[in-house]
KEFI-737392 format. One record per residue: residue number from 1; residue in one letter; y, x, z of N, C-alpha, C, O in turn. Coordinates in steps of 0.05 Angstrom, whole numbers. Example, Ala and Ser with C-alpha at 12.3 -4.5 7.8 and 13.67 -1.06 7.14 Angstrom:
   num   residuo   nnorth    neast      nup   canorth   caeast     caup   cnorth    ceast      cup   onorth    oeast      oup
     1         a     -114      264      156       -90      246      156      -66      264      156      -66      285      169
     2         s      -45      257      142       -21      273      143        1      258      157       23      268      161
This chain:
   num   residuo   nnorth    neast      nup   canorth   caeast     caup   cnorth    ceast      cup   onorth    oeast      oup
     1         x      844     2160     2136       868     2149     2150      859     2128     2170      838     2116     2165
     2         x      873     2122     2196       869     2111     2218      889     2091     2211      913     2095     2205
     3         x      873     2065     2215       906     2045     2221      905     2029     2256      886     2019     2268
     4         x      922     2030     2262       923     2005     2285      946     1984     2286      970     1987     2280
     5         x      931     1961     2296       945     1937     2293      961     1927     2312      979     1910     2307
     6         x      957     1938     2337       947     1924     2360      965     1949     2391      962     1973     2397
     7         x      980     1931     2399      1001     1949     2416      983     1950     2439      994     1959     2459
     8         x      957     1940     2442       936     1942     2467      918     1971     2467      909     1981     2488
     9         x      914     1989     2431       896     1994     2434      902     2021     2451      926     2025     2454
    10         x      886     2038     2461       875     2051     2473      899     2079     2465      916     2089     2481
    11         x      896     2085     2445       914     2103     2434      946     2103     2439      962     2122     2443
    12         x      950     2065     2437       982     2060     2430      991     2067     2468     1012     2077     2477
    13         x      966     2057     2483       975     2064     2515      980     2092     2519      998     2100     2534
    14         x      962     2109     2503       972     2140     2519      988     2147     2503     1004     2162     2516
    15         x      996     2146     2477      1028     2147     2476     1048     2139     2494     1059     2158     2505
    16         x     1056     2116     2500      1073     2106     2511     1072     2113     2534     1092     2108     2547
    17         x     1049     2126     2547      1053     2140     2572     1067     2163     2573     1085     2169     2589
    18         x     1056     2182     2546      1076     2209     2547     1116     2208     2544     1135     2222     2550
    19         x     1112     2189     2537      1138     2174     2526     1157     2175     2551     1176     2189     2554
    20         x     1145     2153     2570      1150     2145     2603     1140     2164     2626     1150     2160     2648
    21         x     1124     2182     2623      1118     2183     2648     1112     2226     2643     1098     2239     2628
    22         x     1124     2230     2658      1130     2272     2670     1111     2273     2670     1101     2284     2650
    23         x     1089     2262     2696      1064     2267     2700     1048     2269     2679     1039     2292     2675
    24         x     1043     2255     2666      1023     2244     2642     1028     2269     2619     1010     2279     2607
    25         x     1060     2278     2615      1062     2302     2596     1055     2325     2610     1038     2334     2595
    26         x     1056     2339     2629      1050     2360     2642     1017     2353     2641     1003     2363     2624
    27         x     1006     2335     2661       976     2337     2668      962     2342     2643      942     2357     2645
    28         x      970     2328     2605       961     2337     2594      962     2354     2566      950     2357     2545
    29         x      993     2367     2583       999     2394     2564     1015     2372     2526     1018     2385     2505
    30         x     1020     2348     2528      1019     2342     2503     1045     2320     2508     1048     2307     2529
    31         x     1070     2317     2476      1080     2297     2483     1090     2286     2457     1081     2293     2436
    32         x     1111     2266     2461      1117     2249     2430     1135     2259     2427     1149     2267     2445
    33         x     1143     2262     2387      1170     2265     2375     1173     2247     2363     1154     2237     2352
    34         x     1207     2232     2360      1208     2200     2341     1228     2217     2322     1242     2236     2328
    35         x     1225     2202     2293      1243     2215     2285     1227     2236     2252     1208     2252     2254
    36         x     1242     2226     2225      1238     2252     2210     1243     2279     2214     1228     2296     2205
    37         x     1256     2281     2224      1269     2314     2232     1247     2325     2245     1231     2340     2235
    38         x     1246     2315     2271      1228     2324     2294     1203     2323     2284     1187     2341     2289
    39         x     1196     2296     2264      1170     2304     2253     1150     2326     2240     1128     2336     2241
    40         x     1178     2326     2223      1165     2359     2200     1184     2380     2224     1181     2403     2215
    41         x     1195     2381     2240      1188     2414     2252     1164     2412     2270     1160     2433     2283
    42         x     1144     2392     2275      1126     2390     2297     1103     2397     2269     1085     2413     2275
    43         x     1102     2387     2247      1089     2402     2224     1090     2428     2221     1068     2439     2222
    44         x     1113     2442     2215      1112     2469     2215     1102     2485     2224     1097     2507     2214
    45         x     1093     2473     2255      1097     2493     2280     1068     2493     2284     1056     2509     2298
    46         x     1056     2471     2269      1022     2472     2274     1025     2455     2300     1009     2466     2315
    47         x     1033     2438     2310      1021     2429     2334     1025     2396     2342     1030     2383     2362
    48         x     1020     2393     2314      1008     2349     2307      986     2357     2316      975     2378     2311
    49         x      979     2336     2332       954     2317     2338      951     2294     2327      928     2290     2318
    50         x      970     2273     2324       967     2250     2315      990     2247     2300     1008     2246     2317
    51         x     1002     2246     2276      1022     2238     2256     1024     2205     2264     1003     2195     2271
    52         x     1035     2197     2263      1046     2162     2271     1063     2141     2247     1084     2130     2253
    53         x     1052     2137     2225      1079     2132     2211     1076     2093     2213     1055     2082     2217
    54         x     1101     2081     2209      1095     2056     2209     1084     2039     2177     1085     2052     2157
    55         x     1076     2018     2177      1065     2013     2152     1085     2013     2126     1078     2018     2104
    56         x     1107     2007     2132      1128     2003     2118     1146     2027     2104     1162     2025     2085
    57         x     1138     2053     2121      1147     2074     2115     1140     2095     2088     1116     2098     2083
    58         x     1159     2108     2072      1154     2120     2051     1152     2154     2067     1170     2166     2077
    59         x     1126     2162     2064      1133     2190     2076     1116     2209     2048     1107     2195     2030
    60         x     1114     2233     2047      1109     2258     2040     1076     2252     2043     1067     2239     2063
    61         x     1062     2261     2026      1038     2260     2012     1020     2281     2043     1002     2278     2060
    62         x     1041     2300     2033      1026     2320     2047     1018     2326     2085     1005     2341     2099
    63         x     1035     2303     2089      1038     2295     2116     1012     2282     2132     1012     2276     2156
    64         x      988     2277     2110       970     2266     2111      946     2291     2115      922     2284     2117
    65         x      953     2321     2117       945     2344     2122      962     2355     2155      967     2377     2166
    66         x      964     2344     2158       993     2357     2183      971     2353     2215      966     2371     2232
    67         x      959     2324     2216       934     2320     2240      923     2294     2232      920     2284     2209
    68         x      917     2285     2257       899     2262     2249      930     2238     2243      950     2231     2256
    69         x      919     2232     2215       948     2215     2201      932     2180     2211      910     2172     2206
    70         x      955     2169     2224       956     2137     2230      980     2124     2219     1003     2132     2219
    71         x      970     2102     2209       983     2085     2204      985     2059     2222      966     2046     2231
    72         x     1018     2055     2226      1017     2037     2258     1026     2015     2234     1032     2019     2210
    73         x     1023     1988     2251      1042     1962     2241     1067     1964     2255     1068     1976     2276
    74         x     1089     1952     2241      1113     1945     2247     1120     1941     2273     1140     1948     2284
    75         x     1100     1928     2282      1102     1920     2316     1092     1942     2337     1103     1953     2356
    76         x     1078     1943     2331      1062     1983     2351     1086     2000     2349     1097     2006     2370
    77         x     1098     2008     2325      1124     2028     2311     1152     2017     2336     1167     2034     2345
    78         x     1153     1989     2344      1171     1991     2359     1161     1988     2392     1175     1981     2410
    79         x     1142     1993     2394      1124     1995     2410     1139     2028     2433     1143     2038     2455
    80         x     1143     2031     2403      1138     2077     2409     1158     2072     2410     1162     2067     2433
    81         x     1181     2070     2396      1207     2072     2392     1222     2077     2419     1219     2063     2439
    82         x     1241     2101     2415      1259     2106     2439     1288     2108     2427     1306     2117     2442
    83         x     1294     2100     2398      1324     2101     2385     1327     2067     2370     1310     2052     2360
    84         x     1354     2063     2373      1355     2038     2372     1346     2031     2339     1333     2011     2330
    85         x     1359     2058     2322      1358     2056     2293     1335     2074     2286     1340     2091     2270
    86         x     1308     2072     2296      1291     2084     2291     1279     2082     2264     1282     2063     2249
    87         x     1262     2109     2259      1260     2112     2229     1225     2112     2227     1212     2119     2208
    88         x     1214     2102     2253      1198     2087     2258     1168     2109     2247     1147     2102     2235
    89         x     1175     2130     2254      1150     2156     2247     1148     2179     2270     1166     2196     2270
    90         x     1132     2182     2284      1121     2194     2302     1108     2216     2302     1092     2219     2284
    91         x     1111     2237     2322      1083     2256     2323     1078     2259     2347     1093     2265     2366
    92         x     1051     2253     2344      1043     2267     2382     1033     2292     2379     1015     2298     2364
    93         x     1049     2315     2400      1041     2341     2403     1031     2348     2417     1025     2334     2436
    94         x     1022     2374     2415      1017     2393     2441     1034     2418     2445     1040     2435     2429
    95         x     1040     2415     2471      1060     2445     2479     1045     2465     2474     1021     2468     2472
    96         x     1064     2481     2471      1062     2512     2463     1042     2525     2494     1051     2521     2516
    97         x     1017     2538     2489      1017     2543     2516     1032     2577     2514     1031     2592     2495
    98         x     1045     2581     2547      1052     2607     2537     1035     2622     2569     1037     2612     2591
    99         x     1020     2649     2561      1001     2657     2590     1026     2672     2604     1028     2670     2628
   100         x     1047     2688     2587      1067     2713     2605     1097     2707     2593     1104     2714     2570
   101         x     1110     2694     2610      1135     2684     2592     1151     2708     2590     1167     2711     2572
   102         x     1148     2727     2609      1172     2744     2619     1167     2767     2608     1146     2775     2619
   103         x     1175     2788     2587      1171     2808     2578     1192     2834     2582     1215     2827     2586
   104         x     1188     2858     2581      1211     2872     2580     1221     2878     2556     1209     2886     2536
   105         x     1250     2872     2561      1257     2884     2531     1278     2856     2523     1301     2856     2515
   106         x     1263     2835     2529      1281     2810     2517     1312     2793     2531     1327     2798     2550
   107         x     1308     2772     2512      1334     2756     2525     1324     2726     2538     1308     2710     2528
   108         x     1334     2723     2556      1328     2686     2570     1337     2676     2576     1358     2687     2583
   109         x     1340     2645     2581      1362     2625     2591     1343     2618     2610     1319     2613     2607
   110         x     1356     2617     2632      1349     2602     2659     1368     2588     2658     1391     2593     2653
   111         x     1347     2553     2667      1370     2528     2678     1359     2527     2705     1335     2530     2709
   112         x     1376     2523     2726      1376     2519     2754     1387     2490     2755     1412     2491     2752
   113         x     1376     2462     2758      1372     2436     2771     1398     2427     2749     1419     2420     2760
   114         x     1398     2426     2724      1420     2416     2696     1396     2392     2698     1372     2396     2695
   115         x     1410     2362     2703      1408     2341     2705     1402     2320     2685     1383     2305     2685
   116         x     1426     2323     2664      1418     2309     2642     1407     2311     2623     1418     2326     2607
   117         x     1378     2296     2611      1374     2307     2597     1382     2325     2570     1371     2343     2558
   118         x     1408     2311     2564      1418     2314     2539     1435     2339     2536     1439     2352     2515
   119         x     1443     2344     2559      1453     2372     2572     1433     2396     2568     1439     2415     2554
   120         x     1409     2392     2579      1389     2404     2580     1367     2418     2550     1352     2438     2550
   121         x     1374     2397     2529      1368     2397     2503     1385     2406     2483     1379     2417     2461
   122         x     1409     2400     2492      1438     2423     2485     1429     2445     2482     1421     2453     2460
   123         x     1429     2463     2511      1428     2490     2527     1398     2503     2505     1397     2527     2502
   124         x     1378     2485     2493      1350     2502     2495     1352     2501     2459     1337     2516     2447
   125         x     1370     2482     2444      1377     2486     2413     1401     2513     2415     1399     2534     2403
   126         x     1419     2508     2428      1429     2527     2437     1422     2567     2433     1429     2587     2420
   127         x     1407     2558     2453      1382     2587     2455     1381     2594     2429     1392     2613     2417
   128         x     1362     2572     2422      1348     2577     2396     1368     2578     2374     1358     2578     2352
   129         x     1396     2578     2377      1410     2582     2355     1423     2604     2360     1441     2607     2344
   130         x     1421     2627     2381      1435     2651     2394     1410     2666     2386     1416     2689     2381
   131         x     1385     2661     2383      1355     2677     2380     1349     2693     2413     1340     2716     2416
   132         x     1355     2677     2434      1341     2673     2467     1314     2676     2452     1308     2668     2430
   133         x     1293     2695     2480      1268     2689     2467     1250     2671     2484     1226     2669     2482
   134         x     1264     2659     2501      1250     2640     2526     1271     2624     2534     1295     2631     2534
   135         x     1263     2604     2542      1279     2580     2564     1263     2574     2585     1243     2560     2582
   136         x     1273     2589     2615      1268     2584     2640     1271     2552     2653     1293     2553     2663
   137         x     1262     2529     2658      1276     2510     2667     1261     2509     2704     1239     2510     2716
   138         x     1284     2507     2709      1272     2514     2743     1269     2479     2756     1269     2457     2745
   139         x     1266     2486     2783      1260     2458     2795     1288     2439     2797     1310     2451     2799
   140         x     1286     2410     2797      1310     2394     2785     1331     2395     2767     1355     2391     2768
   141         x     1312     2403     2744      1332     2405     2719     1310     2373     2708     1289     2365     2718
   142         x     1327     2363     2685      1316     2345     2672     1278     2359     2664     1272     2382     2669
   143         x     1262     2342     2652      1240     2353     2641     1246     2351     2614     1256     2334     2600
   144         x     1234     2382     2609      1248     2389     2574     1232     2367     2553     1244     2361     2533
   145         x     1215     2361     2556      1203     2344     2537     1200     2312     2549     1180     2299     2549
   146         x     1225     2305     2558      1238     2281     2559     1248     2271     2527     1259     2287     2511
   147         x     1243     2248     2523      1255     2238     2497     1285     2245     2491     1293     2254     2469
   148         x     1301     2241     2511      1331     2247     2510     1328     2278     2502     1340     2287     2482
   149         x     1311     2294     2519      1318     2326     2513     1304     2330     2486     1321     2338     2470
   150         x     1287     2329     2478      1271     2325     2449     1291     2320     2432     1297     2335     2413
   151         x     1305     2296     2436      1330     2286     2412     1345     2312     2406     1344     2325     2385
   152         x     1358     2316     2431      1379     2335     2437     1378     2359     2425     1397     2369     2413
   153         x     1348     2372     2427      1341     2393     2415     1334     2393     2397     1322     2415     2395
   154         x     1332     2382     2377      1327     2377     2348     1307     2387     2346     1307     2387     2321
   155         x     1288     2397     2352      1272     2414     2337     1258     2438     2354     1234     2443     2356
   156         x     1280     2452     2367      1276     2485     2377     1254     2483     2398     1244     2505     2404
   157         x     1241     2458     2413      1225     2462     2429     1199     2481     2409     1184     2500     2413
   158         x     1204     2469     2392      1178     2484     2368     1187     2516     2356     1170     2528     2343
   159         x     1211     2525     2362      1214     2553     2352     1214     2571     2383     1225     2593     2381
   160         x     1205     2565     2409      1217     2577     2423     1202     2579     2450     1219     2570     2465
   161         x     1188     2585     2461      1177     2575     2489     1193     2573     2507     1208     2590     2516
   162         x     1189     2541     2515      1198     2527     2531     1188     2532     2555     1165     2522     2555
   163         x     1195     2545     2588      1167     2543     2610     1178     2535     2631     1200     2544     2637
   164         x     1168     2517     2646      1172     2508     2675     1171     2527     2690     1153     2543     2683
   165         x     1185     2534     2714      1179     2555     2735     1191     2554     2756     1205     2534     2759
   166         x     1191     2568     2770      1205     2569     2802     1225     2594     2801     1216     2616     2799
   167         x     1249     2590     2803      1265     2607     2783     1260     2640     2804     1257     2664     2796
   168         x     1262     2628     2830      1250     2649     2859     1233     2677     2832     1238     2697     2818
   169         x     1214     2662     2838      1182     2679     2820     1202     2689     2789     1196     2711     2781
   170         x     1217     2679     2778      1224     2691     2753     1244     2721     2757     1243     2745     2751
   171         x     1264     2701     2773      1288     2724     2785     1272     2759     2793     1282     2780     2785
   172         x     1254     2759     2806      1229     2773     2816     1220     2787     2788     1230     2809     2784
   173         x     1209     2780     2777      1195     2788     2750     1212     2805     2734     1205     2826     2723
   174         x     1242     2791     2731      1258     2807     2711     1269     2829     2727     1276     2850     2715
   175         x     1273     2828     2751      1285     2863     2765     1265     2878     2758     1268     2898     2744
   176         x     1227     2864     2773      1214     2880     2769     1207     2901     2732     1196     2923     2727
   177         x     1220     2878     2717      1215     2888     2682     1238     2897     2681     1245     2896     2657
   178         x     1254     2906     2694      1281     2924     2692     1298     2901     2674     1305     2909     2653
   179         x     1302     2881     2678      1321     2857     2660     1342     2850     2678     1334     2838     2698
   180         x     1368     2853     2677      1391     2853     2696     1394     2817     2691     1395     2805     2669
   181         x     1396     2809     2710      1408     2779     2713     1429     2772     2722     1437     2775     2745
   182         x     1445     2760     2698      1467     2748     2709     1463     2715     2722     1443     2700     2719
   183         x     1481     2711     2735      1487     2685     2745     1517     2673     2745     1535     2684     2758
   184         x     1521     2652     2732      1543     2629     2728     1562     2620     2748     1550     2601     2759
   185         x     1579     2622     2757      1596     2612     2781     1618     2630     2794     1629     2651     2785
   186         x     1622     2621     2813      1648     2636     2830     1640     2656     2854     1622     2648     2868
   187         x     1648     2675     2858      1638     2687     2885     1662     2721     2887     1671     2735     2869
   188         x     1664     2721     2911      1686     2752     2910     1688     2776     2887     1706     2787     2874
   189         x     1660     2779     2888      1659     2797     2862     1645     2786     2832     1627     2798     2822
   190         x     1652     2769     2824      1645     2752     2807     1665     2765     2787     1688     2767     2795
   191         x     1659     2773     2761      1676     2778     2740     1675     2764     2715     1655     2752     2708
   192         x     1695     2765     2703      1700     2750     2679     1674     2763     2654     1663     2785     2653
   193         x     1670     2741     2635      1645     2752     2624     1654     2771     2603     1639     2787     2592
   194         x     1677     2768     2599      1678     2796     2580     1682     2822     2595     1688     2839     2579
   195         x     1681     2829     2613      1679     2853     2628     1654     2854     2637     1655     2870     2656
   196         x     1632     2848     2635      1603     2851     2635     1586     2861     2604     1582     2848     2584
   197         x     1580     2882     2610      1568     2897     2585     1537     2897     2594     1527     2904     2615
   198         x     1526     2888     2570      1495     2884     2573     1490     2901     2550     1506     2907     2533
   199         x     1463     2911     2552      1442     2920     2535     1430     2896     2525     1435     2873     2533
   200         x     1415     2903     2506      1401     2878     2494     1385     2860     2507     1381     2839     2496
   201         x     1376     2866     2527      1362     2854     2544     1381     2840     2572     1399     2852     2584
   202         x     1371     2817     2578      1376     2805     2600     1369     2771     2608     1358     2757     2591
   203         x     1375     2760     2631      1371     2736     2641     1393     2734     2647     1405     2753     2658
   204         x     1406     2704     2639      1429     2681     2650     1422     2665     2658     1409     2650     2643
   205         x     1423     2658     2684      1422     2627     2696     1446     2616     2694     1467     2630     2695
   206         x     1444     2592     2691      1468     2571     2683     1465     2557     2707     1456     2570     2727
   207         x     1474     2522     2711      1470     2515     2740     1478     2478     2738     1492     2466     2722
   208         x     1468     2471     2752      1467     2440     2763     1511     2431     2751     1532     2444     2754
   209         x     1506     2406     2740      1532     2401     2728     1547     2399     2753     1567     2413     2753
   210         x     1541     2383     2779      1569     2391     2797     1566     2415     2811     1586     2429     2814
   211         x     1546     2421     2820      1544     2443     2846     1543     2474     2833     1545     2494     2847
   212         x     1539     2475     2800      1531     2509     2792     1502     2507     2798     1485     2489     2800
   213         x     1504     2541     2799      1472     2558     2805     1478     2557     2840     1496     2560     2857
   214         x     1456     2552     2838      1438     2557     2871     1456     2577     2885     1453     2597     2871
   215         x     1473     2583     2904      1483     2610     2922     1454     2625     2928     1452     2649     2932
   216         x     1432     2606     2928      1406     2636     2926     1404     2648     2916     1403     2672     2920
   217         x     1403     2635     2893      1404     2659     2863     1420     2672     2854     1414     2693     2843
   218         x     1454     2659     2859      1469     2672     2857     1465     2701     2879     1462     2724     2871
   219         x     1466     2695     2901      1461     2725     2918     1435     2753     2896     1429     2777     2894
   220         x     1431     2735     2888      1393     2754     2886     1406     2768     2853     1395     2789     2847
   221         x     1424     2760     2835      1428     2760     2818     1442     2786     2814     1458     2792     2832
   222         x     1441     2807     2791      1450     2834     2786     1496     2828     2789     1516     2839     2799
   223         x     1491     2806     2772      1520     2804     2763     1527     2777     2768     1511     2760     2763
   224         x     1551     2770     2778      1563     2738     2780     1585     2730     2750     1603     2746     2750
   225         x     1586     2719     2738      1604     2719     2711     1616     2695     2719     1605     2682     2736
   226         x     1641     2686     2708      1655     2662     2697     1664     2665     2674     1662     2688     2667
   227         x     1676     2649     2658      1690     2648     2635     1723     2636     2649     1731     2614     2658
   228         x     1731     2654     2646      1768     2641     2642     1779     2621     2630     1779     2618     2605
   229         x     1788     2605     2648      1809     2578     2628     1830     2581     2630     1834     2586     2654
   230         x     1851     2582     2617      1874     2583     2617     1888     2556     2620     1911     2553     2628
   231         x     1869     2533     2612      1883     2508     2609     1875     2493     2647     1867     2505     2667
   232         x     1881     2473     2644      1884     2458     2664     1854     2440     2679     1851     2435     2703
   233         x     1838     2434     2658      1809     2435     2667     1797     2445     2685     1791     2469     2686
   234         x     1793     2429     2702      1768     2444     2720     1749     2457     2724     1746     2475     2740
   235         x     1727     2444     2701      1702     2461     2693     1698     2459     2664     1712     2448     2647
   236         x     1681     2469     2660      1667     2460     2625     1641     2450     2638     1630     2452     2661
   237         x     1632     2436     2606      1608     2425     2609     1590     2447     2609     1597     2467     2597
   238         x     1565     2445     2622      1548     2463     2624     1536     2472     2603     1531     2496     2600
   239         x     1526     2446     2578      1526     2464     2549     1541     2475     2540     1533     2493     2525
   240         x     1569     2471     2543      1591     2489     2530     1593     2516     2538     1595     2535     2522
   241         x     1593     2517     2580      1589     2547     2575     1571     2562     2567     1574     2585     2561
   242         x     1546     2544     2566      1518     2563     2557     1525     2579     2527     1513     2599     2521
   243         x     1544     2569     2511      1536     2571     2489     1558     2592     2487     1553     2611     2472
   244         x     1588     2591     2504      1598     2611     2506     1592     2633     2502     1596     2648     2483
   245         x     1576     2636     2534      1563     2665     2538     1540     2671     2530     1532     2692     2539
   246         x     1524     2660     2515      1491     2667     2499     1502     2689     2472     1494     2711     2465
   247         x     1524     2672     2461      1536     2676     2435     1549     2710     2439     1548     2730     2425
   248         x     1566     2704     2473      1582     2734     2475     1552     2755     2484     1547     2778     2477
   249         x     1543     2746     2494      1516     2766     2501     1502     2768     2480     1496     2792     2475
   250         x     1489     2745     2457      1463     2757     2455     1472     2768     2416     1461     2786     2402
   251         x     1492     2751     2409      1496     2748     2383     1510     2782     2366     1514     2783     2342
């Protein structure tokens, strides 16, 4: 067992960088979970590097097999901390690497520039509760392994590949793998989503909370869908419709 005392040392800094800073998680493929929950699904999944518990904490024997197990002091523990009522136990991971996200045959969520994180971490537990076999996140969407989106998603970043991409290059991939794409919003021939019949296979892009999906993608896209309101509302929240139509498509 490793202990540290000391919110200077060397270790407690590159945490707290993955914590704060996009760059620092991307450049090295690795990031933090706070939290029991998040802890043992980052166990499951095989992909602790560093277990984090504070000194004060009662944890599971076996948790001391999971990676390299530390023991922080009380003071380092709120050091990490990103919840007010933190339960003061950590894991630092590593992402899933994935070489070919796009396969024929399957199902995907594309987000096009969905802002908040918490929105964003919705949409990808979501997925992972419809059985999506990928989450597309395109350019100006929150970063999925933001603390907020981590919360949000309870867990599913670990059941599910998560991939950054340029949605251009994805949209591309799934015509070429014969995968019909729909796209979220309004447009002349835009139909209601229950009049769209899919095969088991396909891509949904969803879209930025005020503006929708991109009119690029929308153009490039096989099918335009909405969901019908009958009530007086303007829009739905962007996790709400995701979960709508994942559920009418994939379930």
């Amino acid at each position: 067992m490793k202990r540290i005392e000391s919110t200077s040392n060397a270790l407690v800094k590159q945490w707290k960088k993955l914590i704060q800073k996009k760059k620092e998680r991307e450049t090295t493929g690795e990031f933090l979970v706070e939290g029991v929950h998040l802890v043992e699904e980052a166990i499951k999944a095989g992909a602790v590097i560093h277990l984090i518990v504070s000194e004060e904490v009662d944890y599971p024997e076996s948790w001391k097999e999971a990676g390299v197990f530390v023991e922080v002091t009380n003071e380092v523990a709120r050091e990490l901390q990103e919840t007010e009522t933190s339960q003061h136990v950590f894991a630092h991971c590593r992402k899933e690497a994935v070489d070919q996200p796009i396969e024929a045959g399957k199902r995907y969520l594309l987000i096009d520039a969905v802002q908040d994180p918490g929105n964003v971490g919705t949409m990808i537990r979501t997925a992972d509760a419809a059985g999506i076999d990928a989450v597309i996140v395109g350019k100006g969407s929150a970063d999925p392994y933001n603390a907020k989106t981590l919360r949000s998603a309870q867990g599913s970043h670990f059941h599910l590949p998560i991939v950054s991409m340029e949605l251009e290059e994805a949209i591309e991939q799934f015509q070429c793998a014969s995968i019909p794409v729909l796209a979220t919003g309004w447009s002349k021939t835009a139909k209601s989503y229950r009049d769209v019949t899919l095969d088991e296979t396909f891509a949904l892009i969803v879209g930025n909370e005020g503006a929708g999906v991109a009119p690029y993608y929308m153009e490039r896209a096989d099918e335009v869908v909405y969901i019908p309101m009958p009530g007086r509302a303007e829009s739905l929240n962007v996790g709400i419709a995701t979960g709508i139509l994942l559920f009418h498509y994939a379930v």
